[in-house]
N, C-alpha and C positions, 0 to 999 in steps of 0.2 A: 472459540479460537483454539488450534491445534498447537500441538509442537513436536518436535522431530521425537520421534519412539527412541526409546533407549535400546543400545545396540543397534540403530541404524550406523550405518557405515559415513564417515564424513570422505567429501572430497579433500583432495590432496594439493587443488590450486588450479584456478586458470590463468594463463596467459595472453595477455593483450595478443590479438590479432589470429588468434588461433579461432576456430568454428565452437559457438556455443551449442552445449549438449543439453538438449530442453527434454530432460526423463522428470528433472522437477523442479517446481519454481514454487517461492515465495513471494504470495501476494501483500505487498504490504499495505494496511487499506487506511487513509486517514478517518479521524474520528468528527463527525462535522460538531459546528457549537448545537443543532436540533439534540445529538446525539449526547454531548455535555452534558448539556441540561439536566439529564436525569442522573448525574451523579453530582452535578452541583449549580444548584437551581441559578437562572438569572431575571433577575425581576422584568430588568428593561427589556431583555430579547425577547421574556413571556407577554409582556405587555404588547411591544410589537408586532407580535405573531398573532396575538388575539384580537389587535384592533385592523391587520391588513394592513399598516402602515406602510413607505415606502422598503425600508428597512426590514422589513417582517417578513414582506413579499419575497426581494432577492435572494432573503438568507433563506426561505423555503425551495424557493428555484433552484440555486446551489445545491442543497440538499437534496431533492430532488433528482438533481443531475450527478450529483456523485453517485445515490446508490444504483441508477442505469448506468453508469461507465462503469462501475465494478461490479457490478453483474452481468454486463457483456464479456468484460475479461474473465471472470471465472469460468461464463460459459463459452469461451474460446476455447480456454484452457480444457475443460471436459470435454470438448467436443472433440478436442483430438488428442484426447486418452492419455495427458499430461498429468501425472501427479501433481497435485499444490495444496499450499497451506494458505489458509485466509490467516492471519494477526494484522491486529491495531499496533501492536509492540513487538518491535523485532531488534533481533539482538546475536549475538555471536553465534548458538549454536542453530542459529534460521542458515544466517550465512553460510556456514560452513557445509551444510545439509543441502543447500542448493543450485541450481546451475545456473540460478537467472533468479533475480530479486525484481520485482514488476512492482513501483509504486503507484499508487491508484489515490490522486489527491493534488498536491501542490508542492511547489518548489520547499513549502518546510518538510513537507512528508518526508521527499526526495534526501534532503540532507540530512534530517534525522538519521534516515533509516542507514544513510552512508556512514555514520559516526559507525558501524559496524562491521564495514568491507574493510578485511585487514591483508594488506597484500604480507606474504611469508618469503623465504628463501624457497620457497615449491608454486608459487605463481604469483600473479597481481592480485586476486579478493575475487571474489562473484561479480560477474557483472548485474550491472541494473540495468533497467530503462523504466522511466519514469513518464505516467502517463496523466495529463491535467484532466482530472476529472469533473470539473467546473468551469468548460472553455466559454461556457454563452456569461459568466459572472467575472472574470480574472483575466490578468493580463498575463500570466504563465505562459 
């Protein structure tokens, strides 16, 4: 995971209603529980996943389907020469670094990653737009 280079330049604000400037967006990407797991093990979800169960199944499908939605978005984003940042954790100086915050996950991603858009007396915050990366698993 990146984070903005020291002495990059931060923006200064945008304005609801005004045209967003896509030079560079942050990917905000949720972390699935597959991915958890290896930082703190879950018996019953290993159980699950080991036996095929029904439980085991969907939270692999999800999984699954999250890392093809945020690998289509990235490779949107590369294919038309958009700088971006991949993080799991984003936070004030993501925001302020980009034109466009793009969550790649679920309505918590979404609002996490909001706790960070901070509107100033120089605009309303980055905008987002948030993409359900699990639409065949969630009702998002």
């Amino acid at each position: 995971m990146s984070h903005p280079r020291a002495g990059t330049a931060m923006r200064i604000g945008h304005r609801v209603g005004e045209p967003v400037r896509l030079r560079r967006v942050v990917v905000v990407r949720k972390t699935t529980p597959i991915e958890q797991m290896a930082r703190s093990p879950d018996r019953k979800l290993a159980r699950s996943l080991a036996s095929g169960d029904p439980l085991g199944r969907r939270v692999l499908r999800a999984h699954e389907e999250h890392l093809h939605t945020a690998d289509v978005v990235v490779r949107a984003l590369a294919d038309r020469g958009i700088e971006f940042q991949l993080v799991s954790r984003f936070g004030l100086r993501h925001a302020a670094w980009a034109d466009l915050v793009v969550t790649v996950g679920g309505d918590g991603t979404f609002l996490r990653a909001s706790h960070s858009i901070v509107a100033t007396g120089h605009g309303d915050g980055t905008p987002m737009l948030g993409v359900n990366s699990a639409a065949g698993s969630s009702l998002g």
